[in-house]
C-alpha positions as CSV (number, residue, x, y, z in Angstrom):
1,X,416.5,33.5,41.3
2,X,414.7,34.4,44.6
3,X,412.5,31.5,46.7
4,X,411.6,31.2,50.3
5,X,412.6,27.7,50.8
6,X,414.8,25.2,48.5
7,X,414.6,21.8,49.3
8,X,417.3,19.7,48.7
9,X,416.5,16.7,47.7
10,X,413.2,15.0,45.5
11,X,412.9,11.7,47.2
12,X,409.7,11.6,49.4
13,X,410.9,13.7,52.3
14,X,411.7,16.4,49.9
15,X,408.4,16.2,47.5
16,X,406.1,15.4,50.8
17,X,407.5,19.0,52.1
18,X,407.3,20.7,49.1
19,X,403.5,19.9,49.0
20,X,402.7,20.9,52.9
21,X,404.6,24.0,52.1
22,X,402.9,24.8,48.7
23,X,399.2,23.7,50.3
24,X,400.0,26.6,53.3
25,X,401.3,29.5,50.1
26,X,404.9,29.1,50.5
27,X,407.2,29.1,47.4
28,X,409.5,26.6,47.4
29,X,412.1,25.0,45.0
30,X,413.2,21.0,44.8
31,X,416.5,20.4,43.3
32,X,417.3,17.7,42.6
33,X,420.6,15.5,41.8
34,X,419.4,12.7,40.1
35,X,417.0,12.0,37.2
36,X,413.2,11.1,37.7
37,X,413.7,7.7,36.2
38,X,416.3,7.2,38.9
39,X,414.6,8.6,42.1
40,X,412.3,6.1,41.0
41,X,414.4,2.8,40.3
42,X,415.8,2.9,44.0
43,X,413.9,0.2,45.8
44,X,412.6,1.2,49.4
45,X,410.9,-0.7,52.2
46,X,407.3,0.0,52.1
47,X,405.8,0.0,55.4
48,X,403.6,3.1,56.1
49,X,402.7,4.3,60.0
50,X,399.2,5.6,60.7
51,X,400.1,8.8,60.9
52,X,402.1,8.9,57.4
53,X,399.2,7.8,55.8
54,X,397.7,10.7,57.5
55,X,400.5,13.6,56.3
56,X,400.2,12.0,52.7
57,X,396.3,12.4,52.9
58,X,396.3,15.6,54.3
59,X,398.0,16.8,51.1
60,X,395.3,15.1,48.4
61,X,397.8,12.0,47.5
62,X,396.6,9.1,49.1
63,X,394.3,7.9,46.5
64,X,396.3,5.4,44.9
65,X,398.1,4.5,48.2
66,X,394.1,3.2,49.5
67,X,393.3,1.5,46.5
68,X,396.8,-0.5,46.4
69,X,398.1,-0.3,49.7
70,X,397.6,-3.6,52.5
71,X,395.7,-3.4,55.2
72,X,398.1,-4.9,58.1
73,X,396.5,-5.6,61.5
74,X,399.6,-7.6,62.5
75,X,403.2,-9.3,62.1
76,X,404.7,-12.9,62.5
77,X,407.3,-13.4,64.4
78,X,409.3,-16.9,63.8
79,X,412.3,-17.7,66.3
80,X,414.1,-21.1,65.3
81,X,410.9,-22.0,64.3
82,X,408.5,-20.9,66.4
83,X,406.0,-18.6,65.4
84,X,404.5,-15.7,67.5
85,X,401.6,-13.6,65.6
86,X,401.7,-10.1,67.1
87,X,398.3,-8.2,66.9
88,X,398.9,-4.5,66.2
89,X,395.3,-4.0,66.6
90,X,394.1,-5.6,69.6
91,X,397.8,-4.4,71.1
92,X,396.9,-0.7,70.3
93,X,393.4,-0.2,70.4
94,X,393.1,-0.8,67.0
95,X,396.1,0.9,64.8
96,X,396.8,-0.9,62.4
97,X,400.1,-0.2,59.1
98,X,399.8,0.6,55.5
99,X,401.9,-1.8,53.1
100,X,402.7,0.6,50.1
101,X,406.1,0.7,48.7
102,X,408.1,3.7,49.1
103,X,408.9,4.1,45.0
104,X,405.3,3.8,44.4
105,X,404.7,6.8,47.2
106,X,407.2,8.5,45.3
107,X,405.2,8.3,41.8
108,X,402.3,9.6,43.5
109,X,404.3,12.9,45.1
110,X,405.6,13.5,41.3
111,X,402.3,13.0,39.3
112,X,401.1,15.5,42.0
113,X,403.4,18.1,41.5
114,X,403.4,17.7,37.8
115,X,399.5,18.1,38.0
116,X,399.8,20.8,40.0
117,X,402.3,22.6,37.6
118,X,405.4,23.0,39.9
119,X,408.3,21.7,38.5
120,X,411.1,20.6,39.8
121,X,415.2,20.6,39.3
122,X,416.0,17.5,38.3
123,X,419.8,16.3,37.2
124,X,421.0,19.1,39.5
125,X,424.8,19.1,39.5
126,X,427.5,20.5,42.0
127,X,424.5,21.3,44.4
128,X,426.4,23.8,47.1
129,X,425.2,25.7,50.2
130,X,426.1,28.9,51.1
131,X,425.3,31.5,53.9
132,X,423.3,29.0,56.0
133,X,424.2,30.9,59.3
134,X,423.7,34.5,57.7
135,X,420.3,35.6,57.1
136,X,420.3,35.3,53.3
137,X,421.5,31.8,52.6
138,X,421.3,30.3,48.9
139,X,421.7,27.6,46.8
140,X,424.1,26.9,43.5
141,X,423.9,24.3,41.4
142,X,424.7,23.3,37.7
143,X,421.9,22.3,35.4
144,X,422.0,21.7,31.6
145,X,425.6,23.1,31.2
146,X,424.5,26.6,33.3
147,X,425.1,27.4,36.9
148,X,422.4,29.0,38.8
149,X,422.1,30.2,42.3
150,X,419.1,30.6,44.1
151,X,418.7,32.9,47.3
152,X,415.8,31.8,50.4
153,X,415.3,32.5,53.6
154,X,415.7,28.6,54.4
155,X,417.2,25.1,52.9
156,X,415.6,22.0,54.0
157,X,418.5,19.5,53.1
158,X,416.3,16.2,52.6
159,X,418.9,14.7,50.1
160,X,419.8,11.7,51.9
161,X,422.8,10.2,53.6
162,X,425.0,10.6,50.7
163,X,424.1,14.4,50.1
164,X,425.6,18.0,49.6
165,X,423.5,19.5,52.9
166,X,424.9,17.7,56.0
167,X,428.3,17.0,53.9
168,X,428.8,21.1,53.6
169,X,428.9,21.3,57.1
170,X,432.2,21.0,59.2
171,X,432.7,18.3,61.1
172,X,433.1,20.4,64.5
173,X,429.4,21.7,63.7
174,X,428.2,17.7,64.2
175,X,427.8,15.4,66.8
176,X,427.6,11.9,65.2
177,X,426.2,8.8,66.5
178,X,426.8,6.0,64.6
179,X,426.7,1.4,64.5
180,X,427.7,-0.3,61.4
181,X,426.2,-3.8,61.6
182,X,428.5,-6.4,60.3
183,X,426.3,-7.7,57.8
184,X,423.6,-6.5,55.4
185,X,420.4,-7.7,53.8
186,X,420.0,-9.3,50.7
187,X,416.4,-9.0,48.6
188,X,414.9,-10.4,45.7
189,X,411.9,-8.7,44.1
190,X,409.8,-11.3,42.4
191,X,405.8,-11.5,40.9
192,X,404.3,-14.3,43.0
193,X,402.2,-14.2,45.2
194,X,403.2,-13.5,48.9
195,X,403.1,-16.7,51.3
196,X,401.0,-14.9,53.6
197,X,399.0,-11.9,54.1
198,X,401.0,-10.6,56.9
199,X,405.2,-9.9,56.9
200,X,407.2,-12.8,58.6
201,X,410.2,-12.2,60.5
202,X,412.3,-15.3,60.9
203,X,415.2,-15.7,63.5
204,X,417.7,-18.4,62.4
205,X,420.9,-20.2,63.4
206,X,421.5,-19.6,59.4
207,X,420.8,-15.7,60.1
208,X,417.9,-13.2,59.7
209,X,414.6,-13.7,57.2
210,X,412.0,-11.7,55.8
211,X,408.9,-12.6,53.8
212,X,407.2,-9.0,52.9
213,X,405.7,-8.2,49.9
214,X,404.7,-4.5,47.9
215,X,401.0,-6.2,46.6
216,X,399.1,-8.6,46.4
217,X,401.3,-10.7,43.2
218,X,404.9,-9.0,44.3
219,X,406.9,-9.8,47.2
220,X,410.3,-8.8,48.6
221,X,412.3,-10.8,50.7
222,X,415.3,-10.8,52.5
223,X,418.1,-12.9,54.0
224,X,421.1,-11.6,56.3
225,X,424.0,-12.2,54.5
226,X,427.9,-10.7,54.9
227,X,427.9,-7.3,54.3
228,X,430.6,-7.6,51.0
229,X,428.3,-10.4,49.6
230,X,428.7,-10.5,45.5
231,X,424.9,-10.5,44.4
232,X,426.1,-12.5,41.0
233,X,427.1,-15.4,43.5
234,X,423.3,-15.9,44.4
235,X,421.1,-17.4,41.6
236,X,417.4,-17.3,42.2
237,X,417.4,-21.0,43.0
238,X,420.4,-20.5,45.6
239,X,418.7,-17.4,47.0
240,X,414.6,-19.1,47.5
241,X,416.6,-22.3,48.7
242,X,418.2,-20.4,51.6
243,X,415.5,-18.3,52.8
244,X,413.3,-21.9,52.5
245,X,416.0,-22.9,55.4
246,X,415.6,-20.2,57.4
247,X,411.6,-19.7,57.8
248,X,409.2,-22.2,59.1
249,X,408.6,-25.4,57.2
250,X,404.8,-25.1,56.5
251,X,405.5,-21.6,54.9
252,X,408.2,-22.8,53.2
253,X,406.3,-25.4,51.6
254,X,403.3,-23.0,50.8
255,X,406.0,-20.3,49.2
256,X,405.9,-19.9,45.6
257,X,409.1,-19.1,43.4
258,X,409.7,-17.3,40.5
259,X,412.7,-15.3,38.6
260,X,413.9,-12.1,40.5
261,X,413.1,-8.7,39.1
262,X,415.4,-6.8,41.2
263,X,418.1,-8.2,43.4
264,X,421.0,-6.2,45.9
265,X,422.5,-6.4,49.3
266,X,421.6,-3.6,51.6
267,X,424.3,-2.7,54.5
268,X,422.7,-2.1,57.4
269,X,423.8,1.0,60.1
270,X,422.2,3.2,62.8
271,X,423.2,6.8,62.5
272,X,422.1,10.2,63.8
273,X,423.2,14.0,63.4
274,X,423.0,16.3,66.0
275,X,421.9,18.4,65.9
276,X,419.2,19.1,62.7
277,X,419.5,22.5,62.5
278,X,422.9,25.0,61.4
279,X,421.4,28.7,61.2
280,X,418.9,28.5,58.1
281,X,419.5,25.3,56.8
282,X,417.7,22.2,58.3
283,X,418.0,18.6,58.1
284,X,415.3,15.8,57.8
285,X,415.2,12.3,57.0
286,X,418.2,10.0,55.9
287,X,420.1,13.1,55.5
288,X,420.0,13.1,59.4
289,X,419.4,9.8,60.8
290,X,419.8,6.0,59.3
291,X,417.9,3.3,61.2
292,X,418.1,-0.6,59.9
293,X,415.3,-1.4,58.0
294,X,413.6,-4.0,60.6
295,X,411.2,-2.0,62.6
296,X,410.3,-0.4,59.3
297,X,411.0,3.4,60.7
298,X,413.3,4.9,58.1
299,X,410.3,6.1,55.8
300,X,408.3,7.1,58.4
301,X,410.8,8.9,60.3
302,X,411.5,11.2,57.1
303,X,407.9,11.8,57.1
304,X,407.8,13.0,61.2
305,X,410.6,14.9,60.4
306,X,408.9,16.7,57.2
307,X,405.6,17.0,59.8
308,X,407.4,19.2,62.1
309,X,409.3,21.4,60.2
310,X,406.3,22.2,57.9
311,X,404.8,23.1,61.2
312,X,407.8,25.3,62.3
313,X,407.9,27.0,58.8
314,X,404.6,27.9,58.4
315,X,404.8,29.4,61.8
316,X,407.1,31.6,61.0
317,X,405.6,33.2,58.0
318,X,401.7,33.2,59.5
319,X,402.4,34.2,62.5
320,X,405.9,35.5,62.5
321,X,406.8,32.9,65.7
322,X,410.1,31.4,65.3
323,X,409.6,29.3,68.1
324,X,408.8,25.8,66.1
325,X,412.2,26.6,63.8
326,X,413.7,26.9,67.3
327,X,412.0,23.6,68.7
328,X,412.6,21.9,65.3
329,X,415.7,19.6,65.9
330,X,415.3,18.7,70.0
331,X,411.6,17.4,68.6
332,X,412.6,15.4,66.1
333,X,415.1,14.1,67.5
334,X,413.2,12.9,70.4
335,X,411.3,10.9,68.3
336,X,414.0,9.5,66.0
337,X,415.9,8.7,68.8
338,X,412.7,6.5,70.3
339,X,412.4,5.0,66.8
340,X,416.5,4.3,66.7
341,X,416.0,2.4,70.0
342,X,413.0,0.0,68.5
343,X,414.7,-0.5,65.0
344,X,418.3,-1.2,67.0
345,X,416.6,-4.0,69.7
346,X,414.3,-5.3,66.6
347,X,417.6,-6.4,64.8
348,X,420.0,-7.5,68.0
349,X,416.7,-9.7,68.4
350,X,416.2,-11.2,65.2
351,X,419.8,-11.3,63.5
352,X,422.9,-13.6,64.3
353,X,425.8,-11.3,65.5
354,X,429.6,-12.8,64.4
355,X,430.9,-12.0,67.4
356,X,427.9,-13.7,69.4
357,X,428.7,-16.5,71.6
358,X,426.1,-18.9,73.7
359,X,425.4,-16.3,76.4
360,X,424.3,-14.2,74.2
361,X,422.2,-16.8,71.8
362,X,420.4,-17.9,74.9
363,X,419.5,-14.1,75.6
364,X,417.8,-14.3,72.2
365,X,416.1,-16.9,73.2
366,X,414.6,-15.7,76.6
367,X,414.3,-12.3,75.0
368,X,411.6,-14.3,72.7
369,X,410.1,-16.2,75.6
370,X,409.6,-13.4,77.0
371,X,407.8,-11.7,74.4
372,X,405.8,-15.0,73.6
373,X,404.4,-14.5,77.2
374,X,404.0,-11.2,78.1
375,X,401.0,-8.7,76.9
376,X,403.1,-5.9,78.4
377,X,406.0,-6.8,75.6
378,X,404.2,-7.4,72.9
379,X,402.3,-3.9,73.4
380,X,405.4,-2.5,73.5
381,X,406.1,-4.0,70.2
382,X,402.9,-3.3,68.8
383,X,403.2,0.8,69.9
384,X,406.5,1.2,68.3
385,X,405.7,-1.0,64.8
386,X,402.2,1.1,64.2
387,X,404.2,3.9,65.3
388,X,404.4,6.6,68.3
389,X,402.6,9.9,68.4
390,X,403.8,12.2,66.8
């Protein structure tokens, strides 16, 4: 089998590539470890940028994502009770974020590409790379008992954190940067109604809170919790209880209840690979960075990342320029490592560290004031939640 680029990886990075590629004549294959059913039982945050909404448009797939996707203008912050609204709008001339869950984005890119007619490789087993620094690299894989190879000019390993393209190279060929936080996020999915129209992010002496939501009758919200917390230790009861602690007691009140859907602790880390690129194979999104989820950047970075190297590959073949391919990694990663920065000072913010004494609790607590008084700060909020040019 002969393509120009495989794409490892059918998640959103992988299927929003695939579609830029296809839309500019490139042939392309998506492979694909897992089944569709499972790609689409993960559960993602949901908190488009501006200029995601933008990249999905520019392909033809954002009707759904309009007609079911929130509006947000702005965010609540809540420190031990206090609440701060930040305006994204008024803070950035208007910008503004898209809530529209990440699974649901992920439906749209498959119905697109079945529409379309271009399959892809799902249940793809033993995926290996090969050649990646020669100039005929391919891809093997098992699929329905019967291994294939497939030889491109490039890979685009978009298979996540956990996947075969940045784990098949050596370790002398990465620099890694990397923070495990010492505690992780525990969410409940429910139908109800969402307590307000905008997210809330609560600090407490309890720990972290969030009130988000996917529409208008399904929320998702989260509690810090220890990082080896046993999910069948927290009924629903338990878990509305606590987060009812840790939020401001008028919402509290106002919050309606109901039996979870979906419910799992989340570990939380900062990481980054460096660089992106290894001779013909190139990596983009949680296959080359991992951001905590509370700036909301781990989605949108994938999607930056897909931006550019779309860019840089349809270079080459229009106008035989290898100069974006060249540029690929030092751009991204300029821009991943700004959104590293905002996602890393939104959580020392908001979260109660272990190892944390008074000194530090108190810098919380002027880093709020702060914030609570200065246009400058909450700008520089506002810029980095909408999202930085791209």
């Amino acid at each position: 089998m002969r393509t120009q680029v495989a794409i490892v990886g059918a998640g959103p990075a992988g299927l929003l590539l695939a579609a830029l590629l296809e839309q500019a004549g490139i042939d392309v294959l998506v492979l694909e470890r897992k089944s569709p059913d499972y790609v689409l039982s993960r559960i993602r945050a949901g908190v488009l940028e501006q200029g995601t909404v933008d990249l999905v448009d520019s392909i033809g797939v954002g009707t759904r994502m309009h007609a079911a996707g929130l509006p947000h203008t702005g965010i609540e912050l809540n420190f031990d009770g206090d609440p701060l609204r930040i305006d994204l709008a008024e803070r950035t001339g208007g910008k503004k974020v898209l809530v529209y869950g990440q699974t649901e984005l992920t439906r749209d890119l498959m119905a697109f590409r079945a529409a379309a007619g271009r399959a892809s490789v799902y249940e793809a087993e033993d995926v290996a790379l090969a050649g990646i620094d020669t100039a005929h690299p391919s891809v093997s894989y098992r699929h329905e008992g019967e291994t294939r190879s497939v030889r491109c000019d490039f890979i685009a390993g978009c298979d996540g954190f956990h996947g075969a393209s940045r784990a098949s190279l050596p370790a002398e060929a990465l620099t890694i940067f990397e923070r495990v936080y010492p505690f992780g996020w525990l969410g409940v999915m429910a139908d109800v109604p969402p307590v307000r129209d905008e997210l809330i992010y609560a600090h407490h002496a309890r720990g972290f809170a969030l009130c988000s939501m996917r529409s208008k009758t399904r929320v998702r919200c989260y509690i810090q919790c220890p990082v080896d917390t046993d999910v069948k230790a927290w009924s629903d009861e338990k878990f509305w209880d606590e987060l009812r602690r840790r939020i401001d007691p008028e919402v509290a009140e106002a919050m309606q209840t109901g039996p979870s859907i979906e419910k799992s602790v989340a570990p939380l880390r900062s990481f980054v690979a460096e660089p992106l690129r290894f001779g013909r194979l190139f990596l983009a999104g949680d296959a080359a960075h991992i951001v905590p989820p509370t700036g909301a950047k781990g989605l949108n970075l994938a999607a930056s990342d897909v931006r550019y190297l779309a860019e840089a590959l349809i270079e080459h073949y229009r106008d035989k320029s290898d100069a974006g391919l060249d540029n690929y990694s030092t751009r991204a990663l300029t821009r991943i490592w700004k959104a590293e920065r905002f996602s890393w000072w939104m959580t020392k913010l908001l979260h109660t560290f272990p190892e944390d004494g008074t000194f530090d609790r108190r810098i919380q607590r002027a880093e709020f004031e702060y914030l609570r008084g200065s246009v400058a700060a909450q700008t520089a909020l506002a810029e980095n939640y909408v999202g930085l040019p791209v």
